[in-house]
Backbone as numpy.savetxt, mean C-alpha at the origin, in Angstrom:
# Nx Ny Nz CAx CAy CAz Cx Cy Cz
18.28 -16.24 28.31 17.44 -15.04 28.31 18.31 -13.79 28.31
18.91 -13.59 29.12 20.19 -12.91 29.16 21.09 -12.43 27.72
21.50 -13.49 27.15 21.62 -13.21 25.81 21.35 -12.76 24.73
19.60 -13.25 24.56 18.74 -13.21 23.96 18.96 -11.55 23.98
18.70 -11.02 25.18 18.39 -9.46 25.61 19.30 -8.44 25.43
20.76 -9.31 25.29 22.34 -8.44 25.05 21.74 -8.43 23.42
21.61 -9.39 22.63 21.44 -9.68 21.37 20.39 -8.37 20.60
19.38 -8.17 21.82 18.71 -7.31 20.22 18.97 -5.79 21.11
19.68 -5.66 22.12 20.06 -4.39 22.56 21.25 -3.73 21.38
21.69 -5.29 20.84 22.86 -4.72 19.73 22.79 -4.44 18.57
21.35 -5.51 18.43 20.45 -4.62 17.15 20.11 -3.37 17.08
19.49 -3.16 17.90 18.82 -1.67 18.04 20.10 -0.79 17.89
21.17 -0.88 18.73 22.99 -0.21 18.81 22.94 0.28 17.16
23.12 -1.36 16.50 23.48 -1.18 15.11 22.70 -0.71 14.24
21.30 -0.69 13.88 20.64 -0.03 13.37 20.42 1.82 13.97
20.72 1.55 15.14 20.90 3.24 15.28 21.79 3.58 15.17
23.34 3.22 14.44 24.36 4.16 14.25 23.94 3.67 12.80
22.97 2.90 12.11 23.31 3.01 10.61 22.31 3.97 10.12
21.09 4.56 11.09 20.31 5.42 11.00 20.91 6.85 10.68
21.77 6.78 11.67 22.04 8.20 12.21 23.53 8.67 10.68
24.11 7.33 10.47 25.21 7.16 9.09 24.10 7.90 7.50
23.48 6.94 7.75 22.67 7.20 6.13 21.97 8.64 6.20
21.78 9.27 7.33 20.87 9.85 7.44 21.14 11.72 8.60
22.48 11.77 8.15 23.32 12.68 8.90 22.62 13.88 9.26
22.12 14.51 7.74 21.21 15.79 7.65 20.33 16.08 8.28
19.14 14.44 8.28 18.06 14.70 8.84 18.23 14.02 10.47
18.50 14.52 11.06 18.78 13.95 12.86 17.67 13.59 13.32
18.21 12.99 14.75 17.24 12.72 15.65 16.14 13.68 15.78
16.40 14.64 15.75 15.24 15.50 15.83 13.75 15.58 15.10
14.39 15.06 13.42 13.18 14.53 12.90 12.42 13.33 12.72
12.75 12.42 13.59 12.26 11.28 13.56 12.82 10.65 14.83
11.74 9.62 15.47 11.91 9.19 16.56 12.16 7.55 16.07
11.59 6.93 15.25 11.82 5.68 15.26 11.52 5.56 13.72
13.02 4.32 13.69 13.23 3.61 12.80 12.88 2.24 12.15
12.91 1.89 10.65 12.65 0.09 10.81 12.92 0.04 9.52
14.26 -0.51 9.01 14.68 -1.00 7.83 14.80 -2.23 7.32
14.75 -2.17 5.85 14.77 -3.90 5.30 15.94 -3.94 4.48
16.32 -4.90 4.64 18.09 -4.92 4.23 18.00 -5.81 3.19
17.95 -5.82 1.85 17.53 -7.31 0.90 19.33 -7.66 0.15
19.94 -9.05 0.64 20.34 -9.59 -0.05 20.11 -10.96 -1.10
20.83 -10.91 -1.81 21.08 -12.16 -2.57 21.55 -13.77 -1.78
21.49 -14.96 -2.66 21.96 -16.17 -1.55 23.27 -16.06 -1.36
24.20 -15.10 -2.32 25.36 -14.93 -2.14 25.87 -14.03 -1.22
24.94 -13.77 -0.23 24.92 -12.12 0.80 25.66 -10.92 0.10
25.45 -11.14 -0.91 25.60 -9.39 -1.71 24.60 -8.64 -1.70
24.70 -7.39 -1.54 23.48 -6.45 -1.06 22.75 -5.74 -2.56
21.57 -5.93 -2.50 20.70 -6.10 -3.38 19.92 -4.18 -3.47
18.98 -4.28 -2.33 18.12 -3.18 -2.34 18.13 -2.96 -0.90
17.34 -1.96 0.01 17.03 -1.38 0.93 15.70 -0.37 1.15
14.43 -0.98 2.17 13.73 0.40 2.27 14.02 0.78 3.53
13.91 2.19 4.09 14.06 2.56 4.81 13.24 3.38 5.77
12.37 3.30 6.63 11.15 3.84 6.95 11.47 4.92 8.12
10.93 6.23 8.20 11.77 7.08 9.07 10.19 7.43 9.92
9.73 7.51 10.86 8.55 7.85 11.65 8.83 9.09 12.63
8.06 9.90 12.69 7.94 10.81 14.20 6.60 10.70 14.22
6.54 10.43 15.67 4.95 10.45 16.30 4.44 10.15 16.20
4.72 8.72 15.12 3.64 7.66 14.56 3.15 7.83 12.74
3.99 8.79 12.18 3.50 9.36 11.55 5.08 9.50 10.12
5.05 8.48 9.09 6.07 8.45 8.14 6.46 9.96 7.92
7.85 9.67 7.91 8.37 11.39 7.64 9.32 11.45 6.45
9.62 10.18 6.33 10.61 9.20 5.20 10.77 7.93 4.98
10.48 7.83 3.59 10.82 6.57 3.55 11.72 6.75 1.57
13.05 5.71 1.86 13.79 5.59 1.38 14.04 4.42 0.49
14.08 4.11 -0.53 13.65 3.13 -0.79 14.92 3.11 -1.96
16.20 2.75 -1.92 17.45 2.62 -2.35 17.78 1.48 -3.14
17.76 1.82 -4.81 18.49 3.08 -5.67 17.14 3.40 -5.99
16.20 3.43 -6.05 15.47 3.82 -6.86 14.74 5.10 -6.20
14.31 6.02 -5.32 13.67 6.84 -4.83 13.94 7.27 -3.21
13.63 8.45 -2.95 13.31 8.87 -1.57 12.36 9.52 -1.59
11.39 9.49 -0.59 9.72 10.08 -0.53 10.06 10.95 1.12
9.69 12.08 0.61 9.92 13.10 2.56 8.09 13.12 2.33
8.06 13.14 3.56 6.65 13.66 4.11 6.72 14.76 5.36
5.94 15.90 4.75 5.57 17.28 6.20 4.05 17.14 6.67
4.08 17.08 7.81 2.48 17.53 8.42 2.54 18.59 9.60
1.10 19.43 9.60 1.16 20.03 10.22 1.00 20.01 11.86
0.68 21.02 12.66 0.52 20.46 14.34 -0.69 19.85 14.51
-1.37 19.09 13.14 -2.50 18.56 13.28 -2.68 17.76 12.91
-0.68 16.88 12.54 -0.92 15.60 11.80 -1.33 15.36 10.76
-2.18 16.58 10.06 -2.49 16.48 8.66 -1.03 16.61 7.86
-0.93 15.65 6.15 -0.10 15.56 5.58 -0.54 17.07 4.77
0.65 17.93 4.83 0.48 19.41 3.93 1.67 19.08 3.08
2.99 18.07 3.23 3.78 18.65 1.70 4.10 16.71 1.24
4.33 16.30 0.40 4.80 15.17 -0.12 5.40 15.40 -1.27
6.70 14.96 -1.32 7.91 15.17 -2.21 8.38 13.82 -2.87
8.16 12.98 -3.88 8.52 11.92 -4.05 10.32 12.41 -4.60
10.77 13.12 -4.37 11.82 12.99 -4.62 12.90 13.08 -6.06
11.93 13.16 -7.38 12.24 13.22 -8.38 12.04 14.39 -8.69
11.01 14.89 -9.43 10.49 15.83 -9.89 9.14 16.70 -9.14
7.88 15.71 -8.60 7.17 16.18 -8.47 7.25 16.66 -6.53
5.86 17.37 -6.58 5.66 17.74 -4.82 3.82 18.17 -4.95
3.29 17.58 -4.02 1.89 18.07 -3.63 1.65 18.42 -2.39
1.29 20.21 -2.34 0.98 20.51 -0.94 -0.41 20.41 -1.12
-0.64 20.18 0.04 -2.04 20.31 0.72 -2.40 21.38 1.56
-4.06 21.78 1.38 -4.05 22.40 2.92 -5.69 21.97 3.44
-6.01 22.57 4.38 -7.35 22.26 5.34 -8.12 22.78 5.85
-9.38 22.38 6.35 -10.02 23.70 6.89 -10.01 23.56 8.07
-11.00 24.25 8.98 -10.59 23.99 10.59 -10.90 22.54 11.17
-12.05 21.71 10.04 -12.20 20.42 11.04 -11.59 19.18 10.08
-10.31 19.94 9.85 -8.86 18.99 9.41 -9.60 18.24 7.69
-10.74 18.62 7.19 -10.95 18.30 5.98 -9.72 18.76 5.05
-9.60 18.04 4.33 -8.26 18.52 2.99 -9.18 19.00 1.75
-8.72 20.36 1.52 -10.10 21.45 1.02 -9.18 21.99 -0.70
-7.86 21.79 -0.47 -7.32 21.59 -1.40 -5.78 20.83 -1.79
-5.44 20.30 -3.40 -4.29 19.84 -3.48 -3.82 20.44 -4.59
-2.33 20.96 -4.73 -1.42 21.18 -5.88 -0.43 20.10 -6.31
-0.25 19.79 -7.50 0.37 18.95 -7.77 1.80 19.99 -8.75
3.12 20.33 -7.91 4.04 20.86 -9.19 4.96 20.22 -9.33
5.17 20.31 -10.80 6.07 19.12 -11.39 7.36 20.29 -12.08
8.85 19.97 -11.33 9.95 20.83 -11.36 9.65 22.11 -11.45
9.38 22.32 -10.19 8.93 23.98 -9.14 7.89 24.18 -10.35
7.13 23.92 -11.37 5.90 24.61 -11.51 4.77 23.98 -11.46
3.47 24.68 -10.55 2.29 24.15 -10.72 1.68 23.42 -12.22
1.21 22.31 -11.71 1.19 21.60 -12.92 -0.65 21.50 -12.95
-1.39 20.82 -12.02 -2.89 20.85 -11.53 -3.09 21.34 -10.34
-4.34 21.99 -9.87 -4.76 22.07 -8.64 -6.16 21.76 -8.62
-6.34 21.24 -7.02 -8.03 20.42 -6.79 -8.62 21.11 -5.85
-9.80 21.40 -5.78 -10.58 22.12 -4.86 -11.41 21.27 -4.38
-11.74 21.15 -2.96 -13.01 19.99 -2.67 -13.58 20.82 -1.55
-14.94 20.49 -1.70 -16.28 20.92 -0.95 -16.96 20.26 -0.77
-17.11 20.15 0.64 -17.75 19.19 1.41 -19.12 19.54 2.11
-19.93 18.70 2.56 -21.23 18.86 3.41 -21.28 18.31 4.47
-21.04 18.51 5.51 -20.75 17.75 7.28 -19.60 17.42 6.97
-19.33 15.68 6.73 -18.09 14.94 7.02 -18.16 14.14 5.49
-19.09 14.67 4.63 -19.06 14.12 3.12 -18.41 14.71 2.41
-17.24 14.65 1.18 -16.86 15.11 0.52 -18.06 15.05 -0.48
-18.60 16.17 -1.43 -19.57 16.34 -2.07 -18.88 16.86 -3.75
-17.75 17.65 -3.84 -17.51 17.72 -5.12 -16.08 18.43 -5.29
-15.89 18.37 -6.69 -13.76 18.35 -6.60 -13.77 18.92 -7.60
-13.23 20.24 -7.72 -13.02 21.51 -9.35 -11.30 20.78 -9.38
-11.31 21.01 -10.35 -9.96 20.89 -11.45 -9.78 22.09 -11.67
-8.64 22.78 -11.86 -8.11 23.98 -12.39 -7.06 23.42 -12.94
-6.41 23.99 -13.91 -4.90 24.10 -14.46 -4.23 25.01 -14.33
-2.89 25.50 -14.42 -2.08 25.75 -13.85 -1.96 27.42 -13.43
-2.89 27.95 -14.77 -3.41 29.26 -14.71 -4.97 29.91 -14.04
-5.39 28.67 -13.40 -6.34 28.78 -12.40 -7.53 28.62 -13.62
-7.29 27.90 -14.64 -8.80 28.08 -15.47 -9.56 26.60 -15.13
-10.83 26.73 -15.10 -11.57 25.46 -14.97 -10.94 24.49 -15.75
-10.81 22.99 -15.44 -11.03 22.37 -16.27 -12.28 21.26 -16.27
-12.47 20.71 -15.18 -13.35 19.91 -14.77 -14.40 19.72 -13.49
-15.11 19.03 -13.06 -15.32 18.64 -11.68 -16.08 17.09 -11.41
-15.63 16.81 -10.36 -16.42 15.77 -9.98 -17.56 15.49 -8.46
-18.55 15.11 -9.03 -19.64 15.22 -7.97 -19.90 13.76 -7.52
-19.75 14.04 -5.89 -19.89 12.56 -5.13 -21.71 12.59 -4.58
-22.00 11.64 -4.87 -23.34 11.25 -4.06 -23.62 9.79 -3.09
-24.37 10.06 -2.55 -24.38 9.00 -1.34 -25.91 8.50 -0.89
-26.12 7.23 -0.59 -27.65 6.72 -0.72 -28.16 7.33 0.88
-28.74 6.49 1.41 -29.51 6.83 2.56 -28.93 6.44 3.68
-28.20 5.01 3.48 -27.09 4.44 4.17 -26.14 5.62 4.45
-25.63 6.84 3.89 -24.58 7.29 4.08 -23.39 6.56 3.53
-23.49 5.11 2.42 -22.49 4.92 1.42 -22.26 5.86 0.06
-20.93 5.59 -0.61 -20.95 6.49 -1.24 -21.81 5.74 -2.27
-22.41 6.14 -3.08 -23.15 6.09 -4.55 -22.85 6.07 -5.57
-22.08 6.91 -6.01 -22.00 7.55 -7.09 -21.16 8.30 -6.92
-20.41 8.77 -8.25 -18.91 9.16 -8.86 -19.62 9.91 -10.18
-19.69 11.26 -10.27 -19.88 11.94 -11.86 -18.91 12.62 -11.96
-17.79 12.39 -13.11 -16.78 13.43 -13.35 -17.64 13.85 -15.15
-16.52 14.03 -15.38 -16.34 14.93 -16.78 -16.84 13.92 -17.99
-15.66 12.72 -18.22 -15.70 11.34 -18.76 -16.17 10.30 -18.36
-15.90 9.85 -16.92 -16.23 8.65 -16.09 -17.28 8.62 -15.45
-17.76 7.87 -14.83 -19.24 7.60 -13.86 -18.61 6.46 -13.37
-18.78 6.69 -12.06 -18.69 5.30 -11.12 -19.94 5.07 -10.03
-20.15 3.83 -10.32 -21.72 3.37 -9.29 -20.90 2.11 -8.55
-22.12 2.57 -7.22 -21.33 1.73 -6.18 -23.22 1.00 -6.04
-22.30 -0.28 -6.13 -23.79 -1.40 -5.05 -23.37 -1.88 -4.49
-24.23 -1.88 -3.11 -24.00 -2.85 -1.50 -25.20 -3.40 -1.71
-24.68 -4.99 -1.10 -25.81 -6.00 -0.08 -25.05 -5.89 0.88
-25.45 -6.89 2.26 -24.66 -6.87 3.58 -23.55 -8.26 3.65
-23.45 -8.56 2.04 -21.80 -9.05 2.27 -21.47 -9.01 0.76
-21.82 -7.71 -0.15 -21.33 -7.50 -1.42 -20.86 -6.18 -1.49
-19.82 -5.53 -2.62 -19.96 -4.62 -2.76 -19.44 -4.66 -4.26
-20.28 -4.41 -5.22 -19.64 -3.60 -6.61 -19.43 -2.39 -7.47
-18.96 -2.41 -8.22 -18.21 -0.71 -8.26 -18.02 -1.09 -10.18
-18.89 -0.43 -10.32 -19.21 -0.27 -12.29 -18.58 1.12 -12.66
-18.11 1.21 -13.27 -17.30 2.43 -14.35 -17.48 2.54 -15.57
-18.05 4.21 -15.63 -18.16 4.13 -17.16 -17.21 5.16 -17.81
-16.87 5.03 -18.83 -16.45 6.11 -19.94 -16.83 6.68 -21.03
-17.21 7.55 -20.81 -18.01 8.11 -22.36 -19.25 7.39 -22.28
-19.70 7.10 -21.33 -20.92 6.27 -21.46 -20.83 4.94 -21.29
-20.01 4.64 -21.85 -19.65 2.81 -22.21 -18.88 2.23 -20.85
-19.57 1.08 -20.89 -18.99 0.36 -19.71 -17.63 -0.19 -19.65
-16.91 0.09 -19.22 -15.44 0.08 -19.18 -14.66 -1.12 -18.26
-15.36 -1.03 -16.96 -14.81 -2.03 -16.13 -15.88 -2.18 -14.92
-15.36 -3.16 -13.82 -16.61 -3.72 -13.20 -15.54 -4.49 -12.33
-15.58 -4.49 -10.80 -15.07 -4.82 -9.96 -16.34 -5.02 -8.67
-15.65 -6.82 -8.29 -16.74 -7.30 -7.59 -16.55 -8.00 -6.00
-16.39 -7.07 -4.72 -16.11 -7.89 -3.49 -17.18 -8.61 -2.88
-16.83 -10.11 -2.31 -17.99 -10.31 -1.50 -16.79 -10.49 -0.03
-17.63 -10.54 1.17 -17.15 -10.53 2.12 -17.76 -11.59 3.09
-17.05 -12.03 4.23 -17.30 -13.60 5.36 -17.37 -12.72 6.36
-17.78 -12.37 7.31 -17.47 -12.54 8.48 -16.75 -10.85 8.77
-16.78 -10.04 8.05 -16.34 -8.97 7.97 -15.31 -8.78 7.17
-14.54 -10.39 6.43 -13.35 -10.31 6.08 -13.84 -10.30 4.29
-12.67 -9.75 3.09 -12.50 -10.11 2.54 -13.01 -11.75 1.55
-13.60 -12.28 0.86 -13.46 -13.74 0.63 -13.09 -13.62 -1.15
-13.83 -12.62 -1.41 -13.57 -12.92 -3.35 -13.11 -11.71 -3.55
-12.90 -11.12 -5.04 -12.34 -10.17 -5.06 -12.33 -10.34 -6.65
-13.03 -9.92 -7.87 -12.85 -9.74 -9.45 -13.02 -8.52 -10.03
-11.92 -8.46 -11.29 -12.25 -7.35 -11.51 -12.12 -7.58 -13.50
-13.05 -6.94 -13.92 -13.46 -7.67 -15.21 -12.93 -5.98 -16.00
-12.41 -6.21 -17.42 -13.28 -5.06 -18.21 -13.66 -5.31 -19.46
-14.19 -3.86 -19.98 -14.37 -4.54 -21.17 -14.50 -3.54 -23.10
-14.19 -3.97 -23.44 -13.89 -3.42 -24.75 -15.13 -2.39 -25.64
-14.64 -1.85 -26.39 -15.69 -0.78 -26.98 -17.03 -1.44 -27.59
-16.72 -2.74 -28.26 -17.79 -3.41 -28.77 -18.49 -4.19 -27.38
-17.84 -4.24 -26.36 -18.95 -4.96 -25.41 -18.89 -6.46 -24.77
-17.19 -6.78 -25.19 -17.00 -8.10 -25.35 -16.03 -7.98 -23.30
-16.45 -8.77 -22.97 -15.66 -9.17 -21.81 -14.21 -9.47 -20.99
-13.84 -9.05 -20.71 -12.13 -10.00 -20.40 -12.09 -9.88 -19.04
-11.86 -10.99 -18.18 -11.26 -10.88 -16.79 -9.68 -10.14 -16.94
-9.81 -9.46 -15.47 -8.55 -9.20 -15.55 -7.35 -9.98 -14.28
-8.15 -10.37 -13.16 -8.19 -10.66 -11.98 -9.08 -10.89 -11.21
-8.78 -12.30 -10.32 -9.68 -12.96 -9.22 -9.12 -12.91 -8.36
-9.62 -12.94 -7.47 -8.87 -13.26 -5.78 -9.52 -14.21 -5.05
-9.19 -15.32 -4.51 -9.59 -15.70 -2.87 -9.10 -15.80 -1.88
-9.69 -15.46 -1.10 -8.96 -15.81 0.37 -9.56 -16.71 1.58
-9.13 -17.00 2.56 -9.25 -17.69 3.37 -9.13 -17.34 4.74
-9.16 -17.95 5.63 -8.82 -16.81 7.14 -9.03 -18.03 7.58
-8.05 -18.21 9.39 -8.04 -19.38 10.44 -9.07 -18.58 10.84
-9.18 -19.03 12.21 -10.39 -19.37 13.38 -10.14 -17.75 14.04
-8.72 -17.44 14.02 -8.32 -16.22 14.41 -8.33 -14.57 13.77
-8.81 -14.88 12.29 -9.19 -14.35 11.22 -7.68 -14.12 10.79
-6.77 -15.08 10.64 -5.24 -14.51 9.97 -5.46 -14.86 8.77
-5.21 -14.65 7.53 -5.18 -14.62 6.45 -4.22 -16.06 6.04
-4.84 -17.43 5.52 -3.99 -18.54 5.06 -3.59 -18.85 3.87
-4.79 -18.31 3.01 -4.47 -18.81 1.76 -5.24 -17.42 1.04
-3.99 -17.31 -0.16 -4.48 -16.46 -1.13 -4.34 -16.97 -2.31
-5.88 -17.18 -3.36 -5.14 -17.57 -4.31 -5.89 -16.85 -5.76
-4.32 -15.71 -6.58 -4.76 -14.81 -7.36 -4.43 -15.42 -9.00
-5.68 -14.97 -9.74 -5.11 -15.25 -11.27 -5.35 -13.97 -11.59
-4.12 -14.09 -12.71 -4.32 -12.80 -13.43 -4.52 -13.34 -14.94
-5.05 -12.63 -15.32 -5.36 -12.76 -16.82 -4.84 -11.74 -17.93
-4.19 -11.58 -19.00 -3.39 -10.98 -19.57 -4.40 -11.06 -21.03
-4.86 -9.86 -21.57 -5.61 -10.11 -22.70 -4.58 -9.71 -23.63
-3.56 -9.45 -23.88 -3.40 -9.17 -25.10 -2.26 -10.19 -25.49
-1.53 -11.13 -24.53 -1.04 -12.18 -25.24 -1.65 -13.29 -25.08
-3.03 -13.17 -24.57 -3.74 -14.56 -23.82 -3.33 -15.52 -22.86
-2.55 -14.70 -21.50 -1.77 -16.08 -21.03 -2.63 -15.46 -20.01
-2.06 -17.27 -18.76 -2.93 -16.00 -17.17 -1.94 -16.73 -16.15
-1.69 -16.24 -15.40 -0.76 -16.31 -14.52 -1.13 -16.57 -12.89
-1.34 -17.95 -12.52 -1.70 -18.17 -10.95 -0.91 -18.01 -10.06
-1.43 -17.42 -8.72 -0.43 -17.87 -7.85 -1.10 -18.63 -6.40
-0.58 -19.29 -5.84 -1.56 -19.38 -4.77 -0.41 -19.53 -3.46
-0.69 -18.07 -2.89 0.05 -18.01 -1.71 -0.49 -18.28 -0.20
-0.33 -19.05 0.98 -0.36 -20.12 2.35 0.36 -19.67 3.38
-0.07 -19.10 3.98 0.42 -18.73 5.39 0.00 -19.62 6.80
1.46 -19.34 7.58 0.94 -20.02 8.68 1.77 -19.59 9.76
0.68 -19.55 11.06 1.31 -18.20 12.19 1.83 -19.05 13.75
2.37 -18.23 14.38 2.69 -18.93 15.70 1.51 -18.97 16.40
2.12 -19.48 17.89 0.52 -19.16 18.56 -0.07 -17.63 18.86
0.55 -16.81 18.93 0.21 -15.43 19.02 -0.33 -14.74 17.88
-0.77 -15.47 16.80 -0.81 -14.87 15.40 0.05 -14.06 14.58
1.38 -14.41 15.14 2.36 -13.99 14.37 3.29 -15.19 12.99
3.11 -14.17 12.00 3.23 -14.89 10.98 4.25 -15.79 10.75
5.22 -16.90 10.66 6.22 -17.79 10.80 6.43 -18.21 9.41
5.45 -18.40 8.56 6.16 -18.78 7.54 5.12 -18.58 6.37
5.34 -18.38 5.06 4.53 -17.97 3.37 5.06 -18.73 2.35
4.32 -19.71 1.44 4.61 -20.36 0.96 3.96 -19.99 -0.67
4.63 -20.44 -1.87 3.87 -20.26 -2.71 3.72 -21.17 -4.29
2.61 -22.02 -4.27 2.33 -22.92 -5.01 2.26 -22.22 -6.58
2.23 -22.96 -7.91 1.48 -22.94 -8.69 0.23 -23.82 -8.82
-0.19 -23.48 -10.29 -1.82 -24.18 -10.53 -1.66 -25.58 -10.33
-0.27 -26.32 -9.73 -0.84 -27.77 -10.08 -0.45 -28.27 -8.77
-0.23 -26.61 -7.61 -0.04 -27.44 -5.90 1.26 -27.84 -5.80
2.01 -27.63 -6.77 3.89 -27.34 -7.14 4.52 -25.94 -6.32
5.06 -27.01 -5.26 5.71 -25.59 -4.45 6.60 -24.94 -5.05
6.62 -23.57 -5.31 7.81 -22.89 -5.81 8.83 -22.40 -4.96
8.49 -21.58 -3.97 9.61 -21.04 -3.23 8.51 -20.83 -1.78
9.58 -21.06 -0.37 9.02 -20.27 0.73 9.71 -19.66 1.55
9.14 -19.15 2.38 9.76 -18.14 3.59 9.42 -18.27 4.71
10.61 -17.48 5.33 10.73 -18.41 7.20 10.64 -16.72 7.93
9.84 -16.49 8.90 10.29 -14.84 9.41 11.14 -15.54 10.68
11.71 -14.93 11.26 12.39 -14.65 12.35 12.24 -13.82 13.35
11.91 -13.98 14.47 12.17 -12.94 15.42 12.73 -13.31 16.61
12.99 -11.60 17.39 13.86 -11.98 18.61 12.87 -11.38 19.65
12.23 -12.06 20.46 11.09 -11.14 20.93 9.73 -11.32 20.47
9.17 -9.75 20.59 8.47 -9.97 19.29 9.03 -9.23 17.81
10.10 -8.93 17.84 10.32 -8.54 16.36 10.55 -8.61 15.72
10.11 -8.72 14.24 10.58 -9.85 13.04 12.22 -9.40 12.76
13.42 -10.08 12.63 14.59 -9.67 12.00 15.38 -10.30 11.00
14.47 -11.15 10.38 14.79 -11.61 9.32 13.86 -12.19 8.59
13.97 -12.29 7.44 13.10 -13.02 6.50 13.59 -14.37 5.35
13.72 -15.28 5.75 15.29 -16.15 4.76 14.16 -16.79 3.87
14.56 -16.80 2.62 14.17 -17.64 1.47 14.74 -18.68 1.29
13.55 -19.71 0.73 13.86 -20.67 0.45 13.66 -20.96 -1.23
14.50 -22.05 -1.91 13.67 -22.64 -3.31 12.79 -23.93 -2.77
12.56 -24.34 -3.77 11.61 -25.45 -3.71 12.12 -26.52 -2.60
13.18 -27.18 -3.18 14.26 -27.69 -2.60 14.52 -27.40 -1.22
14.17 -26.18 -0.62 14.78 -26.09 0.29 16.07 -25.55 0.57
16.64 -24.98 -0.84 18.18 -24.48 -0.91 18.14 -23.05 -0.34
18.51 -21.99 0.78 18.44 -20.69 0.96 19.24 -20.04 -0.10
17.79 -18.95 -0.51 17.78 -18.19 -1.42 18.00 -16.71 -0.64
17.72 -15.58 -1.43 18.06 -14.53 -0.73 17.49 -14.08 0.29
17.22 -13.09 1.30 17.13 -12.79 2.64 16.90 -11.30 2.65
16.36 -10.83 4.06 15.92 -9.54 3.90 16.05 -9.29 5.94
17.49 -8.78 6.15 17.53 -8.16 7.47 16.75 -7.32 7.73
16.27 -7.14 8.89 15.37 -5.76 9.66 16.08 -5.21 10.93
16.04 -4.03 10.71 16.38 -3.72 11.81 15.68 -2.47 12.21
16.20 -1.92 13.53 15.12 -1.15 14.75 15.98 0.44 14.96
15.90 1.19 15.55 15.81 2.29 16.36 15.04 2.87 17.11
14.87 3.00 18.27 13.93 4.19 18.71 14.42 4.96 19.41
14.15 6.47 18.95 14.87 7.45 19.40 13.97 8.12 20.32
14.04 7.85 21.56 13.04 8.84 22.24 13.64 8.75 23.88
């Protein structure tokens, strides 16, 4: 036990001097806690990295190496007012007094590119102006809602979206230009998830799946089995997967497995923890040969 306890005191050590390394500019001051994923290869050569930066419960960065860094600002009200993906673009926000988000700018290399206006009724968002960059109209969209207080209905410019509920369905029809475009269909168990399709369909009227889902849930409602096809219309192929989970006694997840269509294991995964915290993730092949891996590690700065 003793060990165990020297052991992830040295985690936390090491992930907080690699916090404080990668991350010189932005100090302790802006973020209280850390939690990174370290992805190597079976050859432990270092592959990728995300990097998740929190204050107050609340992402302030996340890093996601070579490919991007995302900053996030909010105000003393926890509302998100600036998001910077890091390339080119940035969208501020702002709010009214009962923290509704009343508008968004989207500028792409320092110039306003769109801005959104939304107006609301109580706690309903009711409708959304488009402007462009010189403040001229371009569009709007009007939300409506049945008696339930679900939403209803979607009228923009081009699109229409209709929403139908039973008390374990929900579907969501889209149109364009009139024409029915696509059609997405949940049913639900127990509060959970169980199906999940989403169809569209062509100018003449002809059909194509695009994706199914099922799922499954233990006694504890953990999620065991997922199993997704995708369907590819334009080279005709479709692609299964059917992914199997299975948890400790605490409902913590231990291991993900993942079949094809004929119950042919392909590859699985083992989590690790010290405590309760996951610090590793090791792959397996079919075989059983370890494949690549994904360290985690901790900080908390407070």
């Amino acid at each position: 036990m003793k060990n165990s306890f020297i052991t992830i005191i040295f985690l936390i050590l090491v992930a907080f001097t690699s916090c404080e390394k990668n991350d010189e500019k932005d100090n302790m001051i802006n973020y209280d806690t850390y939690i990174g994923y370290l992805n190597y290869n079976e050859n432990n050569e270092y592959l990728y990295h995300e990097k998740y930066y929190y204050k107050n419960d609340l992402i302030v960065k996340l890093d996601h190496s070579p490919s991007y860094i995302w900053n996030y600002t909010y105000d003393t009200k926890n509302n998100l007012i600036k998001f910077d993906d890091g390339m080119e673009s940035v969208f501020l926000y702002e709010y009214d007094s009962q923290n509704r988000r009343i508008k968004e700018q989207q500028f792409v290399s320092d110039t306003l590119y769109k801005e959104t206006h939304k107006i609301y009724k109580d706690t309903f968002l009711m409708k959304e102006i488009f402007v462009n960059k010189n403040g001229d109209f371009l569009s709007n969209t009007i939300y409506y809602y049945n008696s339930m207080n679900q939403l209803d209905s979607v009228i923009g410019k081009w699109d229409k979206i209709y929403h139908y509920y039973t008390s374990d369905s929900h579907k969501i029809i889209k149109l364009q230009n009139n024409i029915k475009h696509s059609e997405r269909n949940t049913t639900f168990e127990n509060g959970l998830i169980s199906t999940y399709k989403e169809s569209y369909f062509t100018n003449s009227g002809i059909t194509y799946q695009s994706q199914s889902e099922t799922r499954k849930y233990d006694g504890n409602k953990n999620l065991v089995k997922l199993e997704i096809t995708h369907f590819e219309l334009y080279d005709n192929s479709t692609i299964y997967r059917d992914y199997r989970y299975s948890y400790n006694s605490n409902s913590t997840m231990n291991k993900s497995e993942l079949y094809d269509a004929d119950s042919k294991l392909i590859h699985y995964m083992d989590y690790i923890y010290q405590g309760d915290k996951l610090v590793k993730r090791q792959s397996y092949d079919a075989n059983g040969n370890k494949a690549g891996y994904t360290n985690v590690e901790y900080a908390y700065i407070k």
